[in-house]
C-alpha positions as CSV (number, residue, x, y, z in Angstrom):
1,X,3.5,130.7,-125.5
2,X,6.4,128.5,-125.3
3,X,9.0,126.9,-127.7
4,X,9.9,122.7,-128.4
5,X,12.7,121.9,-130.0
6,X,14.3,119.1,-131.1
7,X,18.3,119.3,-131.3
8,X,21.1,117.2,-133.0
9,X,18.9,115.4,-135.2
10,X,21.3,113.1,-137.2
11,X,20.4,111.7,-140.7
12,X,22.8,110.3,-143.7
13,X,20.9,112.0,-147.2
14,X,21.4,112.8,-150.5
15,X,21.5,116.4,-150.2
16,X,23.9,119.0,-152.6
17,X,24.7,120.0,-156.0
18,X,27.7,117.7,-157.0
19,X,27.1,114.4,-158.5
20,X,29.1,112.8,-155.6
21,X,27.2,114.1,-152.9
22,X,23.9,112.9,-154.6
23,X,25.1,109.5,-154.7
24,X,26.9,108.8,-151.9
25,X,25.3,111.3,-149.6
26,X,26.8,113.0,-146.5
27,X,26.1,113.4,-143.0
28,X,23.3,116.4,-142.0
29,X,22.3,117.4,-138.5
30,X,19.1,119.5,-138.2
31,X,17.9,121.4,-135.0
32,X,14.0,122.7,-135.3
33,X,12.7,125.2,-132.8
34,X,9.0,125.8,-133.0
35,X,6.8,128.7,-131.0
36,X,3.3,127.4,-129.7
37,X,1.0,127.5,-127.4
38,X,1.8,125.6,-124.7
39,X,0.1,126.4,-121.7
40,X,-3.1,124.4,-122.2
41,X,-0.8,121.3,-122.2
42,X,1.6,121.9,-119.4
43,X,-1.5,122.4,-116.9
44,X,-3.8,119.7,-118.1
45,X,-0.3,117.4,-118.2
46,X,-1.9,116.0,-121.7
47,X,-0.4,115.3,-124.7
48,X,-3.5,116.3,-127.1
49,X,-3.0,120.4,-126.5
50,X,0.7,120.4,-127.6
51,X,3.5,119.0,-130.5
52,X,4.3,115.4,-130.5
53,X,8.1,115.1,-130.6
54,X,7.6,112.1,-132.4
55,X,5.8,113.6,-134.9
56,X,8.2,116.7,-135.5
57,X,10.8,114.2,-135.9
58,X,8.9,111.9,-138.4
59,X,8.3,115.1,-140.3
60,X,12.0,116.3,-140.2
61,X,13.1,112.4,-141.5
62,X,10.2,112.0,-144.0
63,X,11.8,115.9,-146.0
64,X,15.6,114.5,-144.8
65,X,14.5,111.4,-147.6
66,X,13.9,113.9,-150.3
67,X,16.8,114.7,-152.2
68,X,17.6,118.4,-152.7
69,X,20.3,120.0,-154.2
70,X,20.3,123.1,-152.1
71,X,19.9,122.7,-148.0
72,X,18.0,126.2,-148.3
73,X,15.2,124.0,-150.2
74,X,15.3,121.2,-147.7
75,X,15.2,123.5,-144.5
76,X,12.6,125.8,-146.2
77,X,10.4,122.7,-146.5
78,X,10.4,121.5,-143.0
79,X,9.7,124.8,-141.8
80,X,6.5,125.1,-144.3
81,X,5.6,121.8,-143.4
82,X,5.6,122.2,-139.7
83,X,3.2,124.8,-140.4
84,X,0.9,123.0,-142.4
85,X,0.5,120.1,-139.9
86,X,0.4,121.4,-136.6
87,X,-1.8,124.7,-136.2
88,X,-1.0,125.7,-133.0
89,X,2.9,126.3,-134.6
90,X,3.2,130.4,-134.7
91,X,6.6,130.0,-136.7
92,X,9.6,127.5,-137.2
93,X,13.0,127.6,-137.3
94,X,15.2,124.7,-139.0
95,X,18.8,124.6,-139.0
96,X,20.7,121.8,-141.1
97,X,24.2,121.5,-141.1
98,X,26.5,119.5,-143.7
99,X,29.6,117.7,-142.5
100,X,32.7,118.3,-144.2
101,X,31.1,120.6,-147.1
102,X,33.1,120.1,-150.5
103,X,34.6,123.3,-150.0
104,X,38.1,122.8,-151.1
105,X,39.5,123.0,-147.5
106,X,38.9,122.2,-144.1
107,X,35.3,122.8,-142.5
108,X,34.0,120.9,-140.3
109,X,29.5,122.0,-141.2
110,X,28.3,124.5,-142.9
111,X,24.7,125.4,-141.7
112,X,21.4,126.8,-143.2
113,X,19.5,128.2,-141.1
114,X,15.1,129.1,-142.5
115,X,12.7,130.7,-140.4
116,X,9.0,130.8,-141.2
117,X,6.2,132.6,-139.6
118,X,2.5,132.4,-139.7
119,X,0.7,134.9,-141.4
């Protein structure tokens, strides 16, 4: 068993529930951590028996595109999805941040962070 992750995953969206943020969107930064099998890969040195970073990161972009109001939904998503497409995933974890949240004061993110396992 091992982990892949992908970390500082940056993407301008559409995410949030005031009217501004839907249309103007904000900055987001997601980190995915996902638990699989990894030994076949690492020994055979073959790309087949493992999780295409490229295709975690299309997935992460192609759910970033939807527009949510609620980064709970969006992260929730990605983990589900990851699921759904790779097999040898035993769980997911997603974390999206928001830059400068309107809060009504300084904060640099505020982060969401999903976890889903395989039953």
């Amino acid at each position: 068993m091992g982990k892949i992750s992908l970390e500082g995953l940056e993407f301008h969206a559409y995410h949030g529930v005031y009217p501004h943020e839907r249309s103007s969107g904000n900055k987001f930064e997601v980190d995915v951590v996902v638990e699989t099998e990894i030994q076949d890969s690492a020994f055979q040195d073959d790309l087949r028996g493992t999780i295409n970073y490229e295709d975690l990161y299309s997935l992460v972009k192609t759910e970033m595109e939807r527009p949510s109001k609620l980064l709970e939904t969006v992260a929730h998503n990605i983990a589900e999805t990851i699921l759904k497409k790779f097999a040898s995933a035993k769980n997911a974890e997603v974390k999206i941040s928001k830059f400068n949240p309107p809060i009504g004061g300084v904060c640099k993110k505020a982060s969401v962070v999903v976890a889903t396992f395989r039953t």
